[in-house]
N, C-alpha and C positions, 0 to 999 in steps of 0.2 A: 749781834743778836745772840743769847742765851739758848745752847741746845735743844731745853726745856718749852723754848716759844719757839724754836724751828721744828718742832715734834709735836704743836699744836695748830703750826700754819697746815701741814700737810695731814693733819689727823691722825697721826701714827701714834700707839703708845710705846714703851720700852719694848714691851716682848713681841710685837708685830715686826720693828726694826730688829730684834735678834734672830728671826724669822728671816726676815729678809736675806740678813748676813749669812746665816746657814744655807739659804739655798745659792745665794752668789759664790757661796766656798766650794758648792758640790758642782755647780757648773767652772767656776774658774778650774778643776779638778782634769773635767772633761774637756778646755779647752787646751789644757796643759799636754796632752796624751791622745787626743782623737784626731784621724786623720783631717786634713785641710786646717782646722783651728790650731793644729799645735806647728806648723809650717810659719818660718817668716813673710808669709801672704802677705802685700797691703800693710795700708799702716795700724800701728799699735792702737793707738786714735779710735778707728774704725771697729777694730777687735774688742774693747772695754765697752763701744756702745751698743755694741749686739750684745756683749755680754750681760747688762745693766738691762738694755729690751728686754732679753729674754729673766731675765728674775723679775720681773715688774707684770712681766705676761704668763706664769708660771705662778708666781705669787697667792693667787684667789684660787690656785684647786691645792693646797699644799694646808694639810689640816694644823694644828696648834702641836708644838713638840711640846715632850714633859715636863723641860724646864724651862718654859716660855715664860719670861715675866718674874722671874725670881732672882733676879740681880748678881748670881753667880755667875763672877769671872773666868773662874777653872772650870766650869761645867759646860759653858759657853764655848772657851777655847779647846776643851776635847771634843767637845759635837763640831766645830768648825775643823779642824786635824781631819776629825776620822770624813765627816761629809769632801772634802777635796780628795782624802784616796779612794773614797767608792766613787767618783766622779772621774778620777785618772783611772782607776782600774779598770771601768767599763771604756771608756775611751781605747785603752793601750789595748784590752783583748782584742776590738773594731779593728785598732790599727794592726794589728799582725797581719791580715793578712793580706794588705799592703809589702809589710814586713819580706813577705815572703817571697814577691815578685821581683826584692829587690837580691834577696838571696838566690833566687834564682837565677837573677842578671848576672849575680858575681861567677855563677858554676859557667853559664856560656861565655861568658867575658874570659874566663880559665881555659877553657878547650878550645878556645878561636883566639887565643894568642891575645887577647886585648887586658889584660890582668893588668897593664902594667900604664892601661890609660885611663886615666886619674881625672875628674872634673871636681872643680870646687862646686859644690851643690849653696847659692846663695838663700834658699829657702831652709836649710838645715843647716851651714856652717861647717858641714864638713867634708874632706873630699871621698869620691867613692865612683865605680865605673860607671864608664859611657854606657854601657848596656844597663846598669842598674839603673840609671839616674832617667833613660827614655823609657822603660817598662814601668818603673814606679809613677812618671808622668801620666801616661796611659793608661794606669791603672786608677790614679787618680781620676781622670776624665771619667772613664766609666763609672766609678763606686757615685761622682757626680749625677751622671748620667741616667742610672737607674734611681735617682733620688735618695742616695745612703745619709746621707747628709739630713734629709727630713726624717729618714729612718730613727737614725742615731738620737737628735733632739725631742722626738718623741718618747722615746724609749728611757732617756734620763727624767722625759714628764713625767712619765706614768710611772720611774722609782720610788718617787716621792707618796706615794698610794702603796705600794707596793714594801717599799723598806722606808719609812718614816723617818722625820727627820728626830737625832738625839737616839734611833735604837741601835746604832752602831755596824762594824763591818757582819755580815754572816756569817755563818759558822766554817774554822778558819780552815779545817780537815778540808769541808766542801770546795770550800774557794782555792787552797792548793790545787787537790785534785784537778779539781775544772780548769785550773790555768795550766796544768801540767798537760793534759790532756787538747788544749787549743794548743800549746805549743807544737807537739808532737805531730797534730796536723797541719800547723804553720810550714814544718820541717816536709812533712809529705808533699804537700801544695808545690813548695818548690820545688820539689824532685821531678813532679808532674807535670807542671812548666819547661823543666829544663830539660829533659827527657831526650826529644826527638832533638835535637841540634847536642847533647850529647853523644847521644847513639849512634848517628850519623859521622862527627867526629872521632870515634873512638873507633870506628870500620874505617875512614878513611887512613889514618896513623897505624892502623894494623896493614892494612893494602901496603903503604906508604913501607913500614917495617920488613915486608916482604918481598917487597922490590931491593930494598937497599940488602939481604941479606942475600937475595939470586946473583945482582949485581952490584956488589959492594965499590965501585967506579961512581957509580949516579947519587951524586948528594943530592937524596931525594927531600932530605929534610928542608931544604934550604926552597922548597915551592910550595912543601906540604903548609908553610905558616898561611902564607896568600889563599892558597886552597881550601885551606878549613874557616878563614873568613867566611868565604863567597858562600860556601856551601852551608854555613852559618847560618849567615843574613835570608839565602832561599829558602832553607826551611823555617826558619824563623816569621818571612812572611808568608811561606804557605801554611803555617799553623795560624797565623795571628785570627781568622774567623771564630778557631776553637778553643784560639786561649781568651777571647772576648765572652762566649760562650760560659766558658770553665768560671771564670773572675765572677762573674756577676751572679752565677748561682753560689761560689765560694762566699760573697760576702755576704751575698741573704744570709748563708748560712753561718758565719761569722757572726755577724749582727743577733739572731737566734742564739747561737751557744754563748755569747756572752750574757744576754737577759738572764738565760737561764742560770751561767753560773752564780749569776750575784741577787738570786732568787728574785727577777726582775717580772 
């Protein structure tokens, strides 16, 4: 069957199908870089036909781009480029602050001795701590939990209205900035996580410090490792209420400061 009559069985014309392809590039973009989607989850199979649903479901509120139906190949492939980085960009801002729980895992993984226990993560292919790998899970649960996930695919809807498809990335000063500035609170976010099982560790090894200098006989070092686990893992789950608390308004607000930055 000739393209020309499979583009008449389904009623499509040329620029309706570059349509299409534009907005499958700006979500493929989004599943490249957002948390859950961009995870080796489930099979690939299943990944392509959410992705294919949703451009079929998105499709009819996504108005006519400029160069819709004009048969240029270059003009086509730089609106398909630029649509998959606003689609990754808005994703990857979401995903920071994910990001951050997991940098936070690596600072207690550091002060409780465990830096040096490595899990192969089969979901990302790369190894990285046991504190990281169960915080960033958790974290995931919840951004689920509170529905981020409906969040997020809303939110690349209503791009489409909002930054049109073929007008290209924002203005580039703004989009710096605003990424420069989620960063720096990606970087805070973990400090804030990590904090109390920090804090706690760093008095225990000062005690610990001043024992072995009154009495330099008692390798105090050699209990302080076991020690700052335990005292680790307790405060760890007697924060967990209010680091569930902290996440869930972090990524409202995550979600928020990314729309904004890509004038969403």
């Amino acid at each position: 069957m000739e393209p020309t009559a499979l583009l008449d069985l389904f009623g499509l014309s040329t620029g309706e199908i570059e349509r299409l392809l534009l907005i499958f590039s700006r979500l493929t973009g989004l599943f490249l870089a957002a948390p859950l989607f961009s995870r080796s989850v489930g099979p690939s199979r299943i990944k392509a036909l959410l992705l294919i649903a949703l451009t079929v479901v998105i499709y009819p509120l996504v108005p006519p781009w400029g160069g819709e139906g004009k048969g240029s190949i270059v003009a086509m492939g730089w609106a398909a480029i630029t649509e998959v980085i606003i689609g990754a960009v808005f994703g990857m801002l979401i995903h920071w602050v994910l990001v951050a729980v997991q940098v936070a895992g690596g600072l207690m993984g550091f002060q409780m001795g465990l830096s040096m226990a490595m899990v192969m993560d089969p979901t990302s292919g790369v190894q990285e701590g046991v504190l990281s790998n169960i915080l960033y899970m958790t974290a995931l649960m919840l951004f689920l939990g509170f529905n981020g996930h409906h969040l997020m695919v809303e939110g690349i809807a209503r791009s489409f209205a909002t930054l049109p498809l073929g007008t290209g990335l924002p203005h580039t000063e703004d989009l710096l900035r605003g990424g420069v500035e989620m960063m720096v609170r990606m970087f805070k976010l973990a400090l804030i996580i990590a904090a109390p099982v920090i804090g706690t560790t760093k008095l225990l090894y000062l005690g610990m410090g001043l024992i072995n200098r009154a009495s330099p006989q008692i390798q105090v070092f050699f209990v302080a490792m076991p020690i700052a686990q335990i005292i680790g893992f307790v405060v760890m789950g007697l924060t967990m209420t209010i680091f569930g608390q902290v996440m869930v308004s972090e990524m409202e607000s995550f979600i928020t400061a990314a729309l904004h930055v890509l004038k969403l």
